[in-house]
TORKOLDREN-693825 format. One record per residue (C-alpha): y, x, z. Coordinates in steps of 0.02 Angstrom, whole numbers, plus 50000, padded with zeros to 5 digits. Layout:
YXZ...
***
This chain:
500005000050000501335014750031500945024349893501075008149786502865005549872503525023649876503035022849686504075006749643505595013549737505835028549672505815023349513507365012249583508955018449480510225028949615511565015349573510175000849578509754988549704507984980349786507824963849832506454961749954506064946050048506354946750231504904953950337504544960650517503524977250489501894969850481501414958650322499824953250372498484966850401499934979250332501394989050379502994994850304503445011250312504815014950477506025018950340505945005750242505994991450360507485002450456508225001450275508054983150262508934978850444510364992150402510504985250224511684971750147510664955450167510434941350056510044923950184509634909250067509514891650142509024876350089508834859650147506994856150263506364842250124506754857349977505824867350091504384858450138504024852949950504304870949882502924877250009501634862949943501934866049762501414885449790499904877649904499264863949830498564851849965496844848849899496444867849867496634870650048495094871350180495704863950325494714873550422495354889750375497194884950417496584877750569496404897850621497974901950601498694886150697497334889750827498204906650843500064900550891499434893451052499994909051142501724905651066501904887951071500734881451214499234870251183500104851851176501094858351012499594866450943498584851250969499764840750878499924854350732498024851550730498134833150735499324833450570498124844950487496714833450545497504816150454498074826450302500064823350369500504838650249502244836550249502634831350414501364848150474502424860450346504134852850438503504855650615502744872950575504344879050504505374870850636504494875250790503714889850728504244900450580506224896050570506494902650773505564917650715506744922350563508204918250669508364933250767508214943050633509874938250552510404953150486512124958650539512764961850358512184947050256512914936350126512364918050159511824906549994511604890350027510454882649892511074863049893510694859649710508884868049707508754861849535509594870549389511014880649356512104879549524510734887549640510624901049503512394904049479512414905549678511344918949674512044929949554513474925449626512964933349796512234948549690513714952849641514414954849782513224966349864513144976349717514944975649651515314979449448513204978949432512684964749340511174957149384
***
């Protein structure tokens, strides 16, 4: 995985940028490099929001709902317990259980995943919100942003 990374960076122009999505140091069963994730807290952020219903049917067009073994993102939910306490897991469970897909996405990314990304608010960000996530606004927002963290470049 680091030689992968180390490879795409350096092949980074010096008067290029990297957009990376927002991570803690450990993705999954990996790790960033110390210098890279110090270089993407220190770095000029990009924070796109968008409204919870955008959100919640973005996630279950990348999942599809009947691909998914419920059993296998039981685990995961099984896992927050620690976190959360065993009344909110339970009812995380009980979505899951009935097939409540949307109302489970909400509540994960509520209680769970949107309190985790908070304190990690970068202190040099430029906030996008995305209000039209259809078409050309959200995408003139975002180069929009890009320029500004990478002025006279153009995307």
């Amino acid at each position: 995985f680091e030689a992968f990374l180390w490879d795409a960076l350096r092949h980074v122009p010096c008067d290029g940028f990297v957009l990376a999505e927002g991570e803690s140091r450990h993705i999954g069963k990996l790790q960033l490099p110390v210098q890279v994730h110090k270089a993407l807290q220190v770095e000029t952020s990009l924070w796109i929001t968008a409204e919870m219903p955008y959100r919640v049917d973005s996630i279950l067009q990348d999942y599809p709902t009947e691909a998914l073994d419920k059993e296998a993102i039981a685990r995961p939910i099984h896992a927050l317990t620690r976190k959360l306490g065993k009344k909110r897991v339970a009812a995380f469970l009980q979505l899951l259980e009935e097939g409540r897909w949307e109302l489970l996405v909400e509540e994960l990314m509520r209680d769970y995943y949107d309190p985790l990304y908070q304190h990690t608010f970068p202190d040099r960000r430029i906030e996008v919100a995305i209000d039209c996530p259809e078409g050309f606004q959200a995408l003139l927002a975002a180069i929009d942003a890009l320029k500004r963290v990478a002025p006279g470049e153009e995307p």
